[in-house]
ZAMARVO-177978 format. One record per residue (C-alpha): x, y, z; residue in one letter; residue number from 1. Coordinates in Angstrom, 1 decimal, always signed. Layout:
REM ZAMARVO-177978
x:X&y:Y&z:Z&code:a&pos:NUM
...
REM end
This chain:
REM ZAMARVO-177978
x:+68.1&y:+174.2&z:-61.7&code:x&pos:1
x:+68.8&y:+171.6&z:-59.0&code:x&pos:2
x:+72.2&y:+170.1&z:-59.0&code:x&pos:3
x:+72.4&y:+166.0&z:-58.2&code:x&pos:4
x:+75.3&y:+164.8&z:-56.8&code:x&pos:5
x:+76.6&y:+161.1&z:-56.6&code:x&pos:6
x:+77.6&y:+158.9&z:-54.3&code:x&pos:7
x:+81.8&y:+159.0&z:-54.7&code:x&pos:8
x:+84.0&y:+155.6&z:-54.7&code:x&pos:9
x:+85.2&y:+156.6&z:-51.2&code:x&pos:10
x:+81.6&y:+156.6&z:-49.5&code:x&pos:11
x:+81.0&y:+153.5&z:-51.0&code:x&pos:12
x:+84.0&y:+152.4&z:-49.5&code:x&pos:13
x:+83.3&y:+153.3&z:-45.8&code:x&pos:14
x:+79.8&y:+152.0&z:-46.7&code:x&pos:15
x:+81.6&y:+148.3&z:-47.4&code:x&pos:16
x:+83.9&y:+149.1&z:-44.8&code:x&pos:17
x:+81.1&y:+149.0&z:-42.0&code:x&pos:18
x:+79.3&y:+146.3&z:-43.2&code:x&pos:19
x:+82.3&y:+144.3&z:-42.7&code:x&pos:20
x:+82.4&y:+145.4&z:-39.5&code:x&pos:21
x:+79.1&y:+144.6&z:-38.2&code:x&pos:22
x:+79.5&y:+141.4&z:-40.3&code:x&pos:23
x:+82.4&y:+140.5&z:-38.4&code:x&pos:24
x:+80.3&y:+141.4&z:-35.1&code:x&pos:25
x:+77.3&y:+139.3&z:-35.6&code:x&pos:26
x:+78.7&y:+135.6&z:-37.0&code:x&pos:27
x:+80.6&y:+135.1&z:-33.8&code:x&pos:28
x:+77.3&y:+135.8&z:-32.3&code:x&pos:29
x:+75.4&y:+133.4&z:-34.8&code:x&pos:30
x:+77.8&y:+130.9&z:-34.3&code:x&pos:31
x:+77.5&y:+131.0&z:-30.7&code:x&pos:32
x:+73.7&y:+130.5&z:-31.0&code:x&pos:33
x:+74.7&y:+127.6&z:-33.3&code:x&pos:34
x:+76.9&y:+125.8&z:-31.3&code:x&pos:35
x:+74.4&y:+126.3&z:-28.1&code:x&pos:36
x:+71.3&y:+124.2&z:-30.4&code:x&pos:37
x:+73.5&y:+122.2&z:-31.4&code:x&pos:38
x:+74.9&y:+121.4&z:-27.2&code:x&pos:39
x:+70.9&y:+121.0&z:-26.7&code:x&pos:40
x:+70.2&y:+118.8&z:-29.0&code:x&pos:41
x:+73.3&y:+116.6&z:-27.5&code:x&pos:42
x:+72.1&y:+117.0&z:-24.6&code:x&pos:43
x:+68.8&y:+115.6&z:-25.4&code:x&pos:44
x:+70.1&y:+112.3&z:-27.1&code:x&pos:45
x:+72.0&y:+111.9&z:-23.6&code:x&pos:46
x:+68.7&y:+112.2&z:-22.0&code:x&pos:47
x:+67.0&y:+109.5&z:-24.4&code:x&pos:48
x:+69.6&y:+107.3&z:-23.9&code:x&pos:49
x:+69.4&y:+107.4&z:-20.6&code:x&pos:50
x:+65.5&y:+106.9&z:-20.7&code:x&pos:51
x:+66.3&y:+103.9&z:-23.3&code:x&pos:52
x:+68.6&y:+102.8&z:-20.2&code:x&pos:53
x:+65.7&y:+103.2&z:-17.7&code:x&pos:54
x:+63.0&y:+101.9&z:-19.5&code:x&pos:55
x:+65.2&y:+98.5&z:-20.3&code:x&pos:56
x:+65.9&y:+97.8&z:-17.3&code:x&pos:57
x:+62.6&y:+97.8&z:-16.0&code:x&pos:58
x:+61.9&y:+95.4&z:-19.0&code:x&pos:59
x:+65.1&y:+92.8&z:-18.2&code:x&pos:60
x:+65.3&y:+93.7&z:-14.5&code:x&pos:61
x:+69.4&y:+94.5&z:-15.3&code:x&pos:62
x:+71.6&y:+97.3&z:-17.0&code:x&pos:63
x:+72.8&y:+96.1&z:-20.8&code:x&pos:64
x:+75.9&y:+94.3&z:-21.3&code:x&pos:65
x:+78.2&y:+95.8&z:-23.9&code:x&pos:66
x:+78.0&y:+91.9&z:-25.8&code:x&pos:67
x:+80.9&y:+89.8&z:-26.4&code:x&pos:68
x:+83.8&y:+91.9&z:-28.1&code:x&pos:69
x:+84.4&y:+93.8&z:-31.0&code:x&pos:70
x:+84.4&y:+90.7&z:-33.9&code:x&pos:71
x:+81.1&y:+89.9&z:-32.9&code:x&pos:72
x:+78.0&y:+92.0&z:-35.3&code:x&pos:73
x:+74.9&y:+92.2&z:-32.8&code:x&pos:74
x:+72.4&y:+89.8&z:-33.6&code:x&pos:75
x:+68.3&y:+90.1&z:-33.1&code:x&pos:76
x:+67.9&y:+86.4&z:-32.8&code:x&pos:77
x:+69.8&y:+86.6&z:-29.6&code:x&pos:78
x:+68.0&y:+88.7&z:-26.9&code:x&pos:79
x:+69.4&y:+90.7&z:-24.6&code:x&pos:80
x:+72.0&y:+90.5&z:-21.8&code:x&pos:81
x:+74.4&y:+87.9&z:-21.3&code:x&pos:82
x:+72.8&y:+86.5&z:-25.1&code:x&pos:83
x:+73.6&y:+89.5&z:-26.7&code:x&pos:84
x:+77.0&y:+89.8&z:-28.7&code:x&pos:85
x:+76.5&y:+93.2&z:-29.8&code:x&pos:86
x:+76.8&y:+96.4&z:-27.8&code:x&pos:87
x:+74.7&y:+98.5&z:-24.9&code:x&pos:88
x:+73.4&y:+100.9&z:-27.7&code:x&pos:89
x:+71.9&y:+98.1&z:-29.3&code:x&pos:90
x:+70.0&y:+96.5&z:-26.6&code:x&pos:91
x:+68.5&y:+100.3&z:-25.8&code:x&pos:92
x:+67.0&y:+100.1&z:-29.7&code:x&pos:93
x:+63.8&y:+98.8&z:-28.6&code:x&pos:94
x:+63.7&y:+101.5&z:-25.8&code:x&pos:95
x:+64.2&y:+104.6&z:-27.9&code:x&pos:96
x:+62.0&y:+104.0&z:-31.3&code:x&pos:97
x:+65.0&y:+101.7&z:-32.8&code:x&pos:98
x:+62.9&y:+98.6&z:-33.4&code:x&pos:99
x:+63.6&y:+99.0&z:-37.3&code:x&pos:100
x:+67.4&y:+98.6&z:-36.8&code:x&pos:101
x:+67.0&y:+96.3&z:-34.1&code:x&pos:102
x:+65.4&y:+94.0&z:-36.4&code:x&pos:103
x:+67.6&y:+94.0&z:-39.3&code:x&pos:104
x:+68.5&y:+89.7&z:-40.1&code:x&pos:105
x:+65.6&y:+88.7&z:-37.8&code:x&pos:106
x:+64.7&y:+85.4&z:-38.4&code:x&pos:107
x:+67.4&y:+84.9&z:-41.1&code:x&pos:108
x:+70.4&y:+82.2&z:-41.5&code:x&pos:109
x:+73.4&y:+81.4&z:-43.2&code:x&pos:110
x:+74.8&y:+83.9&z:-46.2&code:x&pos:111
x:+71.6&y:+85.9&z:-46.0&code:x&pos:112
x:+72.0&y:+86.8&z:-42.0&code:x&pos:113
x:+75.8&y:+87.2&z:-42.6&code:x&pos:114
x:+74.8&y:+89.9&z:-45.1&code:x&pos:115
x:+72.0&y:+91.4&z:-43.2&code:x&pos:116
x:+73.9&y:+91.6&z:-40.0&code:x&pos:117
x:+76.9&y:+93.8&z:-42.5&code:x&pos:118
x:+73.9&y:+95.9&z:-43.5&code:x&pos:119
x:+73.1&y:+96.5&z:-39.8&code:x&pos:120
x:+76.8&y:+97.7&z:-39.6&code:x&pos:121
x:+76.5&y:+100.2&z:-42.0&code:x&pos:122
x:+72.9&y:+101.4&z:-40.3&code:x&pos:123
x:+72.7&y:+104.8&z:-38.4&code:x&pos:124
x:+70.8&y:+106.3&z:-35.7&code:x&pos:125
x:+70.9&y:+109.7&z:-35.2&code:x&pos:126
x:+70.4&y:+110.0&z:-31.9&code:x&pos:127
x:+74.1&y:+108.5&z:-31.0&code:x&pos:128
x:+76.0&y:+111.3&z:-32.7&code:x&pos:129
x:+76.7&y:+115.2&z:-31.1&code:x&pos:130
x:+76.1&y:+117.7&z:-33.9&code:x&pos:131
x:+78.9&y:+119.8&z:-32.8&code:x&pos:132
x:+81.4&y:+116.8&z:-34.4&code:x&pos:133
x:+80.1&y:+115.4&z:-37.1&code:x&pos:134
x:+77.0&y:+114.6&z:-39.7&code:x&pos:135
x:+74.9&y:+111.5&z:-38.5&code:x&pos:136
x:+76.5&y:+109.4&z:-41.7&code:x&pos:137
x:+78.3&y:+106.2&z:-41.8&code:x&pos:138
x:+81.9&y:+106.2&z:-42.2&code:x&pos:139
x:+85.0&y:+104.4&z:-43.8&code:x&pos:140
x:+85.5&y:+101.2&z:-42.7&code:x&pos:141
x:+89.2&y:+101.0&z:-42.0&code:x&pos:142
x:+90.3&y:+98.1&z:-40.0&code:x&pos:143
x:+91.2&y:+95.0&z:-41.0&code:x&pos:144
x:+88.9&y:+91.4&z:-39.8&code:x&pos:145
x:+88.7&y:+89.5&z:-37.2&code:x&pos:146
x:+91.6&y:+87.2&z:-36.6&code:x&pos:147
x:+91.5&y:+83.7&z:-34.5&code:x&pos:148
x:+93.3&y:+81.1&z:-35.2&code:x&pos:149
x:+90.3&y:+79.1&z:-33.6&code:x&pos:150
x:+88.0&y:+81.0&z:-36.4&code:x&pos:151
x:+88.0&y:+79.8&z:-39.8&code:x&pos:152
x:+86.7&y:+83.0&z:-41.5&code:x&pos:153
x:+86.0&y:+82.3&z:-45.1&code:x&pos:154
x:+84.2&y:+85.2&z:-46.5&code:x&pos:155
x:+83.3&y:+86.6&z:-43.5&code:x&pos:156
x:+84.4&y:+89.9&z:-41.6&code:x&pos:157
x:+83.6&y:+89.3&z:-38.2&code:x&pos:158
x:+82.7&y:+86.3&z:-36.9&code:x&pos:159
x:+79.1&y:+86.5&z:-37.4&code:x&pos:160
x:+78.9&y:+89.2&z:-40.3&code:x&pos:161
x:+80.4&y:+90.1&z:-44.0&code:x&pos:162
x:+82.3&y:+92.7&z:-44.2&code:x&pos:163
x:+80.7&y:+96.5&z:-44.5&code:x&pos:164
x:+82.6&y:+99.3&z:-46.5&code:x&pos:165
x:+81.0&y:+102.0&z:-43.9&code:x&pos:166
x:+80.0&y:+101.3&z:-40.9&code:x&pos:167
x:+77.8&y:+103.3&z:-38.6&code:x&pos:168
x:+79.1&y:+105.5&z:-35.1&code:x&pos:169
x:+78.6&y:+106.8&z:-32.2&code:x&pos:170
x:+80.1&y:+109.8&z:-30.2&code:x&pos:171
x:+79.0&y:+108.3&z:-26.3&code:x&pos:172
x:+80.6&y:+105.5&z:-24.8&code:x&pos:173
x:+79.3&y:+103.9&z:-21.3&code:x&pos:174
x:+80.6&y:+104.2&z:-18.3&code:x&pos:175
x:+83.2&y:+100.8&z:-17.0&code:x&pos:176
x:+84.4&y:+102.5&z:-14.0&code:x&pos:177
x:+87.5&y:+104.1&z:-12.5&code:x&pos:178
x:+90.0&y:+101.2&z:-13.4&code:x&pos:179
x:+90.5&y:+101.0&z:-17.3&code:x&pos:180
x:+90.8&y:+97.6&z:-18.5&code:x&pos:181
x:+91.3&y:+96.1&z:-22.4&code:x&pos:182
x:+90.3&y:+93.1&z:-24.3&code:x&pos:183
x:+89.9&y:+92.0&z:-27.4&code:x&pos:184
x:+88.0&y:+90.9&z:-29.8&code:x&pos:185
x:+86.0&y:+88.1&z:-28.1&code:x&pos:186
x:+85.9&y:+84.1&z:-28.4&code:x&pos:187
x:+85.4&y:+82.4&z:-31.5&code:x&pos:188
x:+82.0&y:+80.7&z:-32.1&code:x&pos:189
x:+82.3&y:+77.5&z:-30.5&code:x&pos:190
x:+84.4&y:+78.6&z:-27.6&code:x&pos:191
x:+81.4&y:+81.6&z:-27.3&code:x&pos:192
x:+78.5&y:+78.8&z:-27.7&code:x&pos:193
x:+79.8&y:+77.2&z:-24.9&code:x&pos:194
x:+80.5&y:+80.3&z:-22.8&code:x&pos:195
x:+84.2&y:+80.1&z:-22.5&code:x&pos:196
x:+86.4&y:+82.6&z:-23.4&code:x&pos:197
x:+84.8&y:+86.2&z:-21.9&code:x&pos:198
x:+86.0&y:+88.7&z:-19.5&code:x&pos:199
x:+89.5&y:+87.9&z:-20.3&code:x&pos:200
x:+90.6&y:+91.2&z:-19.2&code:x&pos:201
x:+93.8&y:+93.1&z:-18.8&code:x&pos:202
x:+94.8&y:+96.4&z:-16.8&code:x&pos:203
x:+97.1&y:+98.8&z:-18.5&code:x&pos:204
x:+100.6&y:+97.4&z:-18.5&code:x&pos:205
x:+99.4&y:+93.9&z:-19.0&code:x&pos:206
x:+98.3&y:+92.8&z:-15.8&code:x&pos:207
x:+95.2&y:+90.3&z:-15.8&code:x&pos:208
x:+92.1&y:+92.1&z:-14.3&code:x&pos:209
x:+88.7&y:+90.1&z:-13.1&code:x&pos:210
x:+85.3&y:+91.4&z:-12.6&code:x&pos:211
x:+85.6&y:+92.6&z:-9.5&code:x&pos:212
x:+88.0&y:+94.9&z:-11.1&code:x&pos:213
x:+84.8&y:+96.8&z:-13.0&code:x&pos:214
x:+83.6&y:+99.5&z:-10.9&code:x&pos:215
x:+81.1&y:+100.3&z:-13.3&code:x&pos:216
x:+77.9&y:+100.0&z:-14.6&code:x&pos:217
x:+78.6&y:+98.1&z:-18.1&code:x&pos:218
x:+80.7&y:+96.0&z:-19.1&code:x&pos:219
x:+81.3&y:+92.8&z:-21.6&code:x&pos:220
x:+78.6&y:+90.1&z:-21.2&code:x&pos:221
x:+78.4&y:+90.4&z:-17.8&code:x&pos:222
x:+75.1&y:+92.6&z:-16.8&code:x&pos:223
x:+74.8&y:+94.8&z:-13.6&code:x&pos:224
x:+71.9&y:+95.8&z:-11.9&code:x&pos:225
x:+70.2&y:+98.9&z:-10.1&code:x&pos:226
x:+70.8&y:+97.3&z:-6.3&code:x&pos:227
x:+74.5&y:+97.2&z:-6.8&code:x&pos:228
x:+74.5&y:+101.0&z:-7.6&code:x&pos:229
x:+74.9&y:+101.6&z:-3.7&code:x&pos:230
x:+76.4&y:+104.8&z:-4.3&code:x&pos:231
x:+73.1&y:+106.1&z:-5.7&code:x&pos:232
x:+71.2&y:+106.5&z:-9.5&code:x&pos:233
x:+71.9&y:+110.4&z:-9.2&code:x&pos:234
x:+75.8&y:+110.6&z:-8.0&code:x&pos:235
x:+77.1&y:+107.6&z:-10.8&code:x&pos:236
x:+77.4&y:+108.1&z:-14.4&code:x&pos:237
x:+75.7&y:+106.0&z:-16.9&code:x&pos:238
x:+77.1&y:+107.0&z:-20.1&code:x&pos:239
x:+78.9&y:+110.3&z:-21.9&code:x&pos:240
x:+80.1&y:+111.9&z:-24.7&code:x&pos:241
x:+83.5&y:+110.4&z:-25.6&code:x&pos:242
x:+86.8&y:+112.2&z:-27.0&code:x&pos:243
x:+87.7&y:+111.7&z:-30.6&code:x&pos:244
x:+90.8&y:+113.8&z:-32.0&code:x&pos:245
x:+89.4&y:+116.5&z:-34.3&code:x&pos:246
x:+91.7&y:+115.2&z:-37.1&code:x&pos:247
x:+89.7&y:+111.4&z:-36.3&code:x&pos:248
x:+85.7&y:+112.5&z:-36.9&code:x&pos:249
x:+85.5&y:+111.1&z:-40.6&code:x&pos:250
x:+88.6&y:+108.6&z:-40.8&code:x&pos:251
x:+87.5&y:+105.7&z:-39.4&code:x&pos:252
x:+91.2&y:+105.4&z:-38.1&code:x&pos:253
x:+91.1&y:+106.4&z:-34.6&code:x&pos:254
x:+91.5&y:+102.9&z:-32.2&code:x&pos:255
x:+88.2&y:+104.3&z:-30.2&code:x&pos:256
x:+86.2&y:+104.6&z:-33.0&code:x&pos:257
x:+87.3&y:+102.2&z:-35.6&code:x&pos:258
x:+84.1&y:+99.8&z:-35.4&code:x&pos:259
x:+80.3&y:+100.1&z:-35.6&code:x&pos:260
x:+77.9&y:+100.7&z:-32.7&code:x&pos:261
x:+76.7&y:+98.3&z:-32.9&code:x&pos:262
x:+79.6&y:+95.6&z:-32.3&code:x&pos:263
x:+80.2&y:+94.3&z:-28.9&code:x&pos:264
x:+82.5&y:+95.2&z:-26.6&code:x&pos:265
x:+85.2&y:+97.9&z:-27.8&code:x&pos:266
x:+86.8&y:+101.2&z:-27.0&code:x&pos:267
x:+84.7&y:+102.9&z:-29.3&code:x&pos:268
x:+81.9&y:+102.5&z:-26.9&code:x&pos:269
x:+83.5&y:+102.3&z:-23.4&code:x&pos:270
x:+85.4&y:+104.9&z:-21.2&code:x&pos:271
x:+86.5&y:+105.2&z:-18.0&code:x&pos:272
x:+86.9&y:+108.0&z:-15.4&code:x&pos:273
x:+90.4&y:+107.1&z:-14.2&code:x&pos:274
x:+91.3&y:+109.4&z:-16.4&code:x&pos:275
x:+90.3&y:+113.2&z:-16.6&code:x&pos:276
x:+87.6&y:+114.4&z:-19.0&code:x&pos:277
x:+89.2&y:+116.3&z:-22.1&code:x&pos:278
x:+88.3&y:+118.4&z:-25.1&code:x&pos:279
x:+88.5&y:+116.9&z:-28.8&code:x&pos:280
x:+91.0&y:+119.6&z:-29.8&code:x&pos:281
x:+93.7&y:+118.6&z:-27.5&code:x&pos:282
x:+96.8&y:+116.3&z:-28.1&code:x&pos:283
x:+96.3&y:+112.5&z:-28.4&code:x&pos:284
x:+98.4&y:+110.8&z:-25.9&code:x&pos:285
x:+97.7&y:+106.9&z:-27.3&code:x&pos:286
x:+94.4&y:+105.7&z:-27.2&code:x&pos:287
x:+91.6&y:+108.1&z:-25.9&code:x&pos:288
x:+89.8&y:+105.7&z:-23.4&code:x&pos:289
x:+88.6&y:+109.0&z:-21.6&code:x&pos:290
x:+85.4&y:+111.0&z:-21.9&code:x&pos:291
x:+85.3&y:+114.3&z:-23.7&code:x&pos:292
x:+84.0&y:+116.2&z:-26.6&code:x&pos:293
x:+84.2&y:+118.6&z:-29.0&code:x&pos:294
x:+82.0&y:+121.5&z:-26.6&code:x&pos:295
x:+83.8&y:+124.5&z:-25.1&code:x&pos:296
x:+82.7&y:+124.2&z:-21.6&code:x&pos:297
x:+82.7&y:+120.5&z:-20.3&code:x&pos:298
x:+81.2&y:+117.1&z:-21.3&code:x&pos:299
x:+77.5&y:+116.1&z:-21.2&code:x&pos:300
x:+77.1&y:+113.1&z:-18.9&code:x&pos:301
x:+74.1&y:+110.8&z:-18.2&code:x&pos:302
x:+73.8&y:+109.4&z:-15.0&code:x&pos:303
x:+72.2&y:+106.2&z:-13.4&code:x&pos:304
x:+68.6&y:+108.2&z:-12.9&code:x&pos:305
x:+68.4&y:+109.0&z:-17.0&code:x&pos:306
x:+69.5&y:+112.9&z:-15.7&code:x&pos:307
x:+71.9&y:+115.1&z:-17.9&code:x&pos:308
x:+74.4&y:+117.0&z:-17.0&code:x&pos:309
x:+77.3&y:+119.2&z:-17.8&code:x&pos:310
x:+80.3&y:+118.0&z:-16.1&code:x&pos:311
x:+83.1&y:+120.6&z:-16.0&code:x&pos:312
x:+86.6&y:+119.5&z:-17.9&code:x&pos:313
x:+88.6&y:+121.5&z:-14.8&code:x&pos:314
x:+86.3&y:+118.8&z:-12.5&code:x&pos:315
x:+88.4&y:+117.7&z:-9.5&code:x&pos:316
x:+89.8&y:+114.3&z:-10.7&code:x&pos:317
x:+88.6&y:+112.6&z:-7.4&code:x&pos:318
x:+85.2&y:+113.5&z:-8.0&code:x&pos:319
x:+85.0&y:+112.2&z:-11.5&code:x&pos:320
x:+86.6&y:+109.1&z:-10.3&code:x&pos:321
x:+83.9&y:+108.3&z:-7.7&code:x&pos:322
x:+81.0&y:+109.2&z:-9.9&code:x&pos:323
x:+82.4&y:+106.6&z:-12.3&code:x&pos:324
x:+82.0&y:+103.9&z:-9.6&code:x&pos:325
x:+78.8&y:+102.4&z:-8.3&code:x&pos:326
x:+80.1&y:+101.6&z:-4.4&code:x&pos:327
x:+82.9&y:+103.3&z:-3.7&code:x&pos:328
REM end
């Protein structure tokens, strides 16, 4: 009579033993595939942008502004360019299948566009976030409003906008050149109305700064065009992924990404390339005005002809300077 023998407790524990193993041996490998979809599919909002960025300026014959400063909510009544109070990734909408957002408050006034224009806050596009950082969501809104003592506020937020609870983001900021300069959050109303009261600049340290500081290609209310890229489409940077401190991605906290995207000009949507680009994971020195991300290699960079590219974060700081200007 045939004996059957069992399986004993320590063959079962090699058996678990090895599968742990070869476990431990294939997620780096599916992570790795992971993290290379999800570097494509940044990549590929980087290129729609920059086809947004093309295709608009065909259409207005200029680059967009980046509006009129961080207190003003972008408005669809108002157009585009120097009209425009809200930022460069609004004025693309109508360039990259964003007319429904870009039309939130159309046509509307008084309490009922003030609480449109806070809905439009709250609003998000996929395309404007990298999938290795964070969910395409809205986030806390943490900041406190607008203040101006030449604004009477009343139950408003910003000047032209209630205030949201979460407000919509974006992880790529345009390009403003090789000399970083800092404002604020734009005139009030009747001082804007009248066109007073923008491109009050300053360089770090305090120093005033003009527009013939900006050796970029955006920049507040003040739109640029394709001739004065002398430099060439293909060699200057249009936009790019910008650097958030890991700890930052879902606080709302962080001074570079503490509004929505689609308020006019702020850090959260501007960078510059005096400074060197730099991974999400590293120290915060201040405020990150630099561009970076959260990908192992480098930072994914449109340039002036809508083409991608991954730019190295051991690039010679020279280099990056120059492709940040348009006529160096």
């Amino acid at each position: 009579m045939k004996r059957c023998r069992g399986i004993t407790l320590l063959e079962i524990l090699i058996v678990i033993s090895i599968i742990g193993i070869l476990l431990q041996l294939l997620l780096p490998a599916v992570e790795s595939s992971r993290e290379r979809a999800r570097q494509t599919v940044c990549q590929n909002n980087l290129r729609q942008i920059g086809l947004a960025m093309t295709n608009h300026e065909a259409a207005q014959h200029s680059l967009p502004t980046d509006g009129w400063g961080w207190g003003w909510m972008a408005d669809p009544d108002r157009g585009s360019g120097m009209n425009q109070p809200g930022s460069w990734v609004y004025q693309l909408l109508p360039y990259m299948e964003g007319n429904a957002i870009h039309e939130i408050g159309r046509g509307l006034t008084g309490d009922a566009k003030y609480d449109a224009l806070a809905s439009l806050a709250e609003t998000v596009e996929p395309t404007l976030y990298c999938p290795s950082r964070r969910l395409a969501r809205s986030y806390p809104n943490r900041y406190g409003p607008v203040k101006n003592p030449d604004f009477v506020r009343g139950n408003l937020f910003w000047y032209n906008a209630k205030k949201a609870n979460e407000l919509a983001k974006c992880d790529y900021a345009a390009n403003i050149g090789d000399t970083w300069v800092w404002w604020g959050a734009g005139p009030a109303p009747i001082k804007a109305e009248k066109g007073e009261g923008f491109l009050n600049f300053h360089k770090i340290g305090g120093a005033p700064a003009t527009i013939e500081d900006i050796t970029g290609v955006v920049v507040q209310r003040h739109p640029f065009y394709m001739r004065q890229i002398v430099d060439g489409r293909s060699k200057t940077y249009f936009a790019g992924e910008k650097t958030l401190a890991e700890s930052q991605y879902k606080t709302g906290r962080a001074l570079n990404d503490d509004q929505s995207c689609w308020n006019g000009d702020d850090w959260d949507m501007m960078c510059s390339t005096q400074f060197a680009p730099r991974r999400d994971s590293e120290p915060s020195k201040g405020i990150n005005t630099s561009f970076g991300g959260p990908h192992m290699d480098g930072v994914y960079m449109v340039y002036c002809d809508s083409s991608v590219h991954l730019v190295s974060y051991e690039v010679d700081p020279k280099i990056h300077r120059q492709s940040g200007t348009r006529q160096d």
